[in-house]
Steps between C-alpha positions, in 0.01 A plus 500: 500500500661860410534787693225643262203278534557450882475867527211506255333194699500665804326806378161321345279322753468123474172555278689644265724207495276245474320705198834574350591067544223424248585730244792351507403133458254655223178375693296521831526199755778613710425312865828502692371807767255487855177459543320692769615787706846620652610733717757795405735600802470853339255553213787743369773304471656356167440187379701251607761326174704192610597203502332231722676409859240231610363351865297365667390594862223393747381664821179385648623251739824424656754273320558155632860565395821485693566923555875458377308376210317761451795729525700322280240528220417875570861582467513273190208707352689889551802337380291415200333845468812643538636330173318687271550579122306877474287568431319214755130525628445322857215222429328290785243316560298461828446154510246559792268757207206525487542540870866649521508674818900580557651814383838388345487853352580753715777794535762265635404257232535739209724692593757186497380379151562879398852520581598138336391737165106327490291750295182364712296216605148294334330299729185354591593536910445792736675838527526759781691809610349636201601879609857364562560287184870614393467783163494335201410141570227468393293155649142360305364294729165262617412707778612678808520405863636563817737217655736286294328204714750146462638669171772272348688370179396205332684414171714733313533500134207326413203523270230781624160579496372909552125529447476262191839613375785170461819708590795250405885662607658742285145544363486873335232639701281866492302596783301808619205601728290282226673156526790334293642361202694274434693597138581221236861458420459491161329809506771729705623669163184573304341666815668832463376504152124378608499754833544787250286381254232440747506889660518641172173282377285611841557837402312433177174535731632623839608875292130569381355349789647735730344832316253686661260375268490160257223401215447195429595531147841613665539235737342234205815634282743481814364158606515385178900592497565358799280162476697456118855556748441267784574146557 
């Protein structure tokens, strides 16, 4: 990925990408993103470009394992996230969701994935600290909560699932307040090309449709421009 498109990626919301993927596959049917709703950190922040750290965690009850064990595998996973080829996204599932109660997530949390150069975290767990997340990590999670409960790591490096959403590692993944993406390989460098295309086709209807006043035989015209443009 160049310099370019990861700057351009991180400017367009993951709608955008997942518009701008089918253009360039030349047809609708795209189905690598979430279902149902997440939960920005900060609606404001930038979406989130990298590649795919994965984990697994669990929290509801407490482990039956040995604590050294527990250790040993927690220190096994930051030694993991701290390996990271940037840009890298955070990704882990709550094995405990739909009723993930402990906040992994929090300003201690973060603010260690931060400094190993993490450009922020997808998950289908809990967050918290919300007002103390560190700047400019941004975190899309399941929902937010108060305790971090029996929080621990369960497998590192594995296959994930986020809200309908198969994460594998080193997956090329988008995120924002309105989910994720996961973006085909094969795609990487056409999606420049299919990103601009895309913004410059939406303004075939967006530009009239923003005057004080549109016809209908002006927005039949305009539709008609932008309908003959889009995938």
């Amino acid at each position: 990925m160049t310099p370019k498109l990861l700057s351009l990626l991180q400017k367009v919301d993951t709608p955008t990408v997942c518009n701008a993927i089918e253009v360039a596959q030349g047809k609708r049917g795209f189905s690598d993103f979430t279902r149902d709703t997440m939960i920005p950190s900060d609606p404001k922040n930038k979406a989130i470009v990298g590649f795919a750290r994965t984990a697994r965690i669990k929290a509801l009850e407490p482990s039956e394992e040995e604590v050294e064990v527990l250790r040993s595998r927690r220190m096994a996973y930051y030694k993991y996230m701290s390996n990271v080829e940037k840009p890298s996204i955070a990704v882990v599932e709550d094995l405990d969701f739909p009723k993930a109660v402990g906040a992994y997530w929090g300003e201690i949390n973060c603010t260690i994935h931060k400094s190993f150069g993490l450009s922020g975290t997808l998950t289908n767990g809990v967050m918290r600290d919300i007002d103390d997340l560190p700047s400019g990590y941004p975190v899309i999670a399941g929902s937010i909560g108060p305790s971090h409960a029996f929080v621990r790591v369960e497998e590192i490096n594995v296959e994930v699932n986020i809200f309908g959403l198969t994460v594998k590692p080193n997956d090329l993944v988008h995120a924002d307040k309105h989910g994720a993406l996961v973006i085909p390989y094969n795609l990487v460098d056409y999606l420049e090309d299919a990103i601009i295309k895309l913004i410059d086709t939406e303004k075939l209807i967006l530009q009239p449709a923003r005057k004080d006043k549109l016809s209908f035989s002006d927005f039949e015209k305009a539709w008609k421009s932008f309908e003959n443009s889009r995938t």
